[in-house]
C-alpha positions as CSV (number, residue, x, y, z in Angstrom):
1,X,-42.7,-2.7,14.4
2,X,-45.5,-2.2,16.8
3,X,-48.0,-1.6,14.2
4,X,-46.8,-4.6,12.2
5,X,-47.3,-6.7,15.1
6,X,-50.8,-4.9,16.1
7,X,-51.7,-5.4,12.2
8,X,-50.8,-9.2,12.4
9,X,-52.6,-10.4,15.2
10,X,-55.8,-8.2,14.6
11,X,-57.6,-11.3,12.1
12,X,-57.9,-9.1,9.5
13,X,-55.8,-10.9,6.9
14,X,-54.7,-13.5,5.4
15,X,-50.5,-13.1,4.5
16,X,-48.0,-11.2,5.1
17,X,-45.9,-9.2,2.2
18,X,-42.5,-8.2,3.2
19,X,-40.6,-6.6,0.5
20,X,-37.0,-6.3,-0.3
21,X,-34.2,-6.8,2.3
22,X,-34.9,-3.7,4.0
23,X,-38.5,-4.8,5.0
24,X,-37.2,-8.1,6.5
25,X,-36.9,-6.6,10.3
26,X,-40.4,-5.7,10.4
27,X,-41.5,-9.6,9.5
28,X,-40.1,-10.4,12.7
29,X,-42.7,-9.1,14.4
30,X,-45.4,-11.5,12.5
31,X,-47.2,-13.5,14.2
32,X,-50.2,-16.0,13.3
33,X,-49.5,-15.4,9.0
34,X,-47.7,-17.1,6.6
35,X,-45.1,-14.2,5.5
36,X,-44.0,-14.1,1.9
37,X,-41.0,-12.3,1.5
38,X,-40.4,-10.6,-2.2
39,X,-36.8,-10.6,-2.5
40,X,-37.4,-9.0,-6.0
41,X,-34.2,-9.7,-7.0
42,X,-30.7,-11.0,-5.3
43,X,-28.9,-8.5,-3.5
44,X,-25.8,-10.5,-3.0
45,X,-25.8,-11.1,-7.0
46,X,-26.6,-6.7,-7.3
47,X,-23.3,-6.5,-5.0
48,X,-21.0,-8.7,-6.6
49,X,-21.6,-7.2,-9.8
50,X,-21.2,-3.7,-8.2
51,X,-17.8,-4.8,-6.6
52,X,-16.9,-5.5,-10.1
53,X,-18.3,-2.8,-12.0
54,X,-19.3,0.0,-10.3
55,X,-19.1,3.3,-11.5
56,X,-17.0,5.1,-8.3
57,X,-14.1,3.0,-6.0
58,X,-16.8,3.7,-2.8
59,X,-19.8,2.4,-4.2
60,X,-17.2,-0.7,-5.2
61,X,-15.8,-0.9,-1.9
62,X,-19.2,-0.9,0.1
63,X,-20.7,-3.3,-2.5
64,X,-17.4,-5.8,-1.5
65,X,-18.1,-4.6,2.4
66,X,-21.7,-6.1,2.3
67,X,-21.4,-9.1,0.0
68,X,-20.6,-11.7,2.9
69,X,-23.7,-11.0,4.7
70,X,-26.0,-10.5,2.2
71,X,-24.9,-14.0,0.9
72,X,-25.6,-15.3,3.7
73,X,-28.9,-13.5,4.6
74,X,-30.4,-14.7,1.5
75,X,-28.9,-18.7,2.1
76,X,-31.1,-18.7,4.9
77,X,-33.7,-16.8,3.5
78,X,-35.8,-19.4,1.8
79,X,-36.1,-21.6,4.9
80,X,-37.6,-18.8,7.2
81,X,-40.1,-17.4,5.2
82,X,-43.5,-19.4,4.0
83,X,-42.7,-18.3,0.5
84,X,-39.9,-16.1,-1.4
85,X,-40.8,-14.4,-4.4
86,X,-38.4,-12.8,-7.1
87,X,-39.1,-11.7,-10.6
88,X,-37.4,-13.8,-12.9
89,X,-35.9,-17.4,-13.1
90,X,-32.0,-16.2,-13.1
91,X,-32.6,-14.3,-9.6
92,X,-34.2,-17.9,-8.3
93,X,-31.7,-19.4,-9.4
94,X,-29.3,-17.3,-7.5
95,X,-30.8,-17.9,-4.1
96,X,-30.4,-21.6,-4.9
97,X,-26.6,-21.7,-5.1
98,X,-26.7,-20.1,-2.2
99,X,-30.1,-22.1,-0.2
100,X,-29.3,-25.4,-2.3
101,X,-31.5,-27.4,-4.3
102,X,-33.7,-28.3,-1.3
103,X,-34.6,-24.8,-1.3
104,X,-36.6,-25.0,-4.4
105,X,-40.0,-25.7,-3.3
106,X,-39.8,-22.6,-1.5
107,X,-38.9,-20.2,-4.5
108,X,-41.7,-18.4,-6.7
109,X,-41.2,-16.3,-9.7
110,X,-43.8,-13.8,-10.4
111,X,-42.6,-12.0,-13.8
112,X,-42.7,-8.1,-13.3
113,X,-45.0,-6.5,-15.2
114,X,-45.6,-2.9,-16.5
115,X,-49.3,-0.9,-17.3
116,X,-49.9,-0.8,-20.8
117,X,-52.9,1.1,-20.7
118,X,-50.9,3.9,-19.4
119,X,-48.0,3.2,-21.8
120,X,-48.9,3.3,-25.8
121,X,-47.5,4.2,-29.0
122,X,-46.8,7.8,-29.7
123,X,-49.4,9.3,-32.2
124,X,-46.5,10.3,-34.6
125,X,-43.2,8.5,-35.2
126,X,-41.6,12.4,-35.0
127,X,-39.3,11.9,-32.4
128,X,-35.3,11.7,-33.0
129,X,-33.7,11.5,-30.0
130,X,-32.1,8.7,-27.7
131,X,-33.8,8.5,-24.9
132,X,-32.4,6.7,-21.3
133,X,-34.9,6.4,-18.4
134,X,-34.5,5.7,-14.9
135,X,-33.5,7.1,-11.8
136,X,-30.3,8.3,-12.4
137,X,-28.9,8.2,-9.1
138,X,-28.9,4.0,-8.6
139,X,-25.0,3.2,-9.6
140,X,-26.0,1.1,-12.2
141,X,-28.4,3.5,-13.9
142,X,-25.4,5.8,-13.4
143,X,-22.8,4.0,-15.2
144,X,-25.2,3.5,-18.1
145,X,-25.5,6.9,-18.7
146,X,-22.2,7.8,-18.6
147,X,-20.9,5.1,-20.9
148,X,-23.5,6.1,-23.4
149,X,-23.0,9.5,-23.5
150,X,-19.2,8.9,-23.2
151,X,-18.4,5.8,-25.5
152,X,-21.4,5.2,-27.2
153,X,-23.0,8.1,-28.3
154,X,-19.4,9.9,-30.1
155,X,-19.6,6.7,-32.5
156,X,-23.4,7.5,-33.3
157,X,-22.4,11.2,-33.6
158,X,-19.5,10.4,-36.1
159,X,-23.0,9.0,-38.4
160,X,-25.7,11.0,-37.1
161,X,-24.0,13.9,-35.7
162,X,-26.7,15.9,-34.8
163,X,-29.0,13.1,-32.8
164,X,-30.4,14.2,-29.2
165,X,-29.8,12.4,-26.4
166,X,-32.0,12.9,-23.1
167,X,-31.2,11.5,-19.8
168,X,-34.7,11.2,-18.0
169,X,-34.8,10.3,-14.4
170,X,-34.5,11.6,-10.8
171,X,-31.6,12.4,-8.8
172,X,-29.1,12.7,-11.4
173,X,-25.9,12.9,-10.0
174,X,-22.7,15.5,-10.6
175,X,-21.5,13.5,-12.9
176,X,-24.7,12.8,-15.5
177,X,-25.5,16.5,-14.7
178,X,-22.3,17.3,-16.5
179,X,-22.8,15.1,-19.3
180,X,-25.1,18.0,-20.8
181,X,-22.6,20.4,-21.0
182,X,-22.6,18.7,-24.8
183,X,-25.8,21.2,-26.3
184,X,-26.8,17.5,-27.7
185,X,-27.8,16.4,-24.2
186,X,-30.1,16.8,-22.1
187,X,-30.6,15.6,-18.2
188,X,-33.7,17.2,-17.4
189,X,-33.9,15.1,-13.8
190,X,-37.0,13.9,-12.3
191,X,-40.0,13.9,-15.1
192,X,-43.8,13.7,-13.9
193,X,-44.9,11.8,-17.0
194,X,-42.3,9.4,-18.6
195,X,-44.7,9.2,-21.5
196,X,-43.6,12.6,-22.8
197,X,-40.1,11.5,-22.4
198,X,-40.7,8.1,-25.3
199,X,-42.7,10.5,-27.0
200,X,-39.8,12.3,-27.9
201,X,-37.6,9.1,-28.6
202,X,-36.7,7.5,-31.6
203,X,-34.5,4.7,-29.6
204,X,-34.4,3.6,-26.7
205,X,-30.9,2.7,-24.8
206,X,-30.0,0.9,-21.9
207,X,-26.3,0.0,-21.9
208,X,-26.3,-1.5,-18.3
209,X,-22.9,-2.8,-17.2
210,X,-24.4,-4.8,-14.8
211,X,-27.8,-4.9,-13.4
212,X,-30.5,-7.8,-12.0
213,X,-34.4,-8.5,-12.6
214,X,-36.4,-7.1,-14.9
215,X,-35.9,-3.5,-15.5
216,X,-38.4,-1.0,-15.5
217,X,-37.0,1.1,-18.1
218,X,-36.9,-1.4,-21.0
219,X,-40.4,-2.3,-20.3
220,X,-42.1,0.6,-20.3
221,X,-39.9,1.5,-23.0
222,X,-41.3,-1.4,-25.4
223,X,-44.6,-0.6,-23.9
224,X,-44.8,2.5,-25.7
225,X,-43.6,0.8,-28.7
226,X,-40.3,2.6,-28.6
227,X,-37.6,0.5,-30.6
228,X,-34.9,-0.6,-27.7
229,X,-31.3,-1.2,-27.7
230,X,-29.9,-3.1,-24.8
231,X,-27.0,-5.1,-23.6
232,X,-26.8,-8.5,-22.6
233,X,-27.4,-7.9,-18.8
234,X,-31.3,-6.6,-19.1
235,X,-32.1,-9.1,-21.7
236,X,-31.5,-12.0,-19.6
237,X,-35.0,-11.0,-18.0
238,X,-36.8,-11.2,-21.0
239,X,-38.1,-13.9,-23.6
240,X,-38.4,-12.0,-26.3
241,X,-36.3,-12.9,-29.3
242,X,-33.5,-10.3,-29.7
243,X,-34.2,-9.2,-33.3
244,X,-37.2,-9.1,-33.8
245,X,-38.7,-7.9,-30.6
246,X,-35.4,-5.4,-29.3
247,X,-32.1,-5.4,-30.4
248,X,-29.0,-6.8,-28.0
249,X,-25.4,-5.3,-28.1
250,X,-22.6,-5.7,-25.9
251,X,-20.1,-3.8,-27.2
252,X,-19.5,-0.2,-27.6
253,X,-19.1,-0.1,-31.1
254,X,-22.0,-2.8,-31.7
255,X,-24.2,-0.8,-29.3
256,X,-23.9,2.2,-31.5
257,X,-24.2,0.6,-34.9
258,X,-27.3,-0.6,-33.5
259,X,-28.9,2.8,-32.7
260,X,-27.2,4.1,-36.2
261,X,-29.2,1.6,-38.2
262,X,-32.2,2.3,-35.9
263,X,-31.9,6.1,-36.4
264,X,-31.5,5.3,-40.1
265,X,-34.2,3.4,-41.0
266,X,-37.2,4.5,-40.2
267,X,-39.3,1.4,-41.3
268,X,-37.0,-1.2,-39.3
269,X,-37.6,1.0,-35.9
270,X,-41.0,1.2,-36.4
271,X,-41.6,-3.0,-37.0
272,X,-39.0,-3.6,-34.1
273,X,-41.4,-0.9,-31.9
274,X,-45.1,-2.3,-33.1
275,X,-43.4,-6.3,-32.1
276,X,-42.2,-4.7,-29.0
277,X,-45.4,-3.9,-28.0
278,X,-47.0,-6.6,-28.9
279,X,-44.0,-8.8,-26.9
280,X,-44.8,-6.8,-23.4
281,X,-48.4,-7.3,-23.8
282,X,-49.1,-10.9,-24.4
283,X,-45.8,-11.5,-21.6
284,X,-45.4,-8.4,-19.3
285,X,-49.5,-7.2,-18.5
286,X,-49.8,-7.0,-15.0
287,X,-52.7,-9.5,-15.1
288,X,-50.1,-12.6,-15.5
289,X,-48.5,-11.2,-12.5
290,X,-51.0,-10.5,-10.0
291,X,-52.8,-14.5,-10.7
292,X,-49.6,-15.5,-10.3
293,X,-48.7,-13.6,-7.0
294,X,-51.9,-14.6,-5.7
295,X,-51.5,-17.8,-6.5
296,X,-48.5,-17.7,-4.4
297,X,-50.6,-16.1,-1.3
298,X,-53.2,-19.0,-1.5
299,X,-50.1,-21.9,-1.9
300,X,-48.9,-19.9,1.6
301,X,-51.9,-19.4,3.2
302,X,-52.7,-23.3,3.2
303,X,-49.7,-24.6,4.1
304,X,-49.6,-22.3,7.1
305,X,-52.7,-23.5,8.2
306,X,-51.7,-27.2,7.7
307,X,-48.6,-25.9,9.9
308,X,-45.4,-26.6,7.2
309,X,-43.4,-24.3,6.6
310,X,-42.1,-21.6,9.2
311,X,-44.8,-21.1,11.8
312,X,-42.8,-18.1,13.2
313,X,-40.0,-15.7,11.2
């Protein structure tokens, strides 16, 4: 806090950057910048879905333990901050049920975006397995796993019996490590390059039960031009048309005759992959997100210095 405070008052720049909820007690300590807080996404919205859906009774209980104040955190939120920042239109829109309308003015969102110089195609279209990314300790990312491994992936088996699944991600817990008791599966936990990990995929999958924002997985995913399967909850973040750029299935049995048709037909994967691709590189290049984040700082930085907006948070 000190250092925030030294940093702040030194004249070296020009905003603030608090991000996530967690960061919010050092902006206290700002004085003399506009602070823009990046909210990312809404916790309150994370914790009512978790209260509903999580994958253990604690996680569910905690989840129901925090929602009153993190509702009531983020109705305030967009009045004491210069500017608040999350990724995509339906996470705005969740801080203004809660702010109300007058709140708008106040709420930016900067699309998240994913490197796809670093992310490309495979060479070869060799690999067969379903692959699910992310760090598999996050509840949601947990609950995913084990409803594909659980519901999903015995439907695919019944078709394709033989189809590999891997589980990429850090910190998977008990429970995903015991999914790969099946020889089919494999958790192999935290992975220095995830581009090794899509090279080996045929499918993508990312069954969330509930989740927020944009989701890393699925983009670097399409990135690499790996064809994706995903439920409704990711693919409100996107604007890619389900279909033609990634395939959307809510269902168990609709989530697996999606991969079975994927993992059958080796021409449809490969045009849903190469219009994947194409999709997170004219919408999701971190270009589009930094002008628009730093259009955000110089919005901020003016109406500081014409004094609207908070003067202190």
């Amino acid at each position: 806090e000190r250092l925030v405070e030294s940093l702040a008052g030194s004249g070296r720049f020009d905003v603030a950057h608090v991000e996530h909820m967690r960061g919010v007690a050092l902006a206290s300590r700002v004085r003399g910048l506009p602070v823009v807080f990046d909210a990312v996404d809404s916790i309150s919205a994370l914790f009512a879905e978790t209260a509903a859906h999580g994958p253990s009774a604690a996680g569910r209980l905690l989840a129901r333990l925090d929602l009153g104040r993190s509702r009531r955190f983020e109705a305030r939120a967009p009045f004491a901050f210069t500017r608040l920042v999350v990724t995509t239109r339906q996470e705005a829109d969740a801080f203004l049920d809660l702010a109300g309308p007058g709140a708008a003015p106040r709420v930016e969102v900067v699309g998240h975006g994913v490197d796809v110089d670093y992310f490309q195609p495979a060479a070869s279209d060799a690999g067969g397995a379903v692959v699910l990314t992310g760090k598999l300790s996050y509840h949601a990312n947990t609950a995913a796993a084990l409803r594909l491994v659980q519901r999903i992936m015995p439907e695919v088996w019944k078709v394709v019996p033989d189809t590999p699944v891997i589980l990429a991600g850090k910190d998977p817990p008990p429970a995903v490590q015991a999914l790969a008791r099946d020889a089919r599966v494999r958790v192999p936990g935290f992975v220095d390059d995830m581009r090794a990990v899509f090279a080996q995929a045929a499918v993508a999958a990312c069954p969330l039960v509930y989740g927020r924002g944009v989701q890393n997985k699925v983009l670097e995913a399409l990135a690499s031009g790996v064809a994706t399967v995903m439920t409704e909850a990711p693919s409100r973040a996107f604007s890619g048309v389900p279909g033609r750029h990634y395939l959307v299935a809510d269902d168990d049995r609709t989530f697996a005759a999606s991969l079975v048709e994927l993992l059958r037909d080796g021409d449809l994967r490969r045009r849903l992959g190469r219009a994947a691709r194409e999709y997170v590189v004219a919408h999701h290049g971190w270009e589009r997100s930094v002008a628009a984040l730093v259009e955000v700082y110089r919005t901020a930085r003016g109406e500081f210095a014409e004094g609207r907006g908070p003067q202190q948070q």
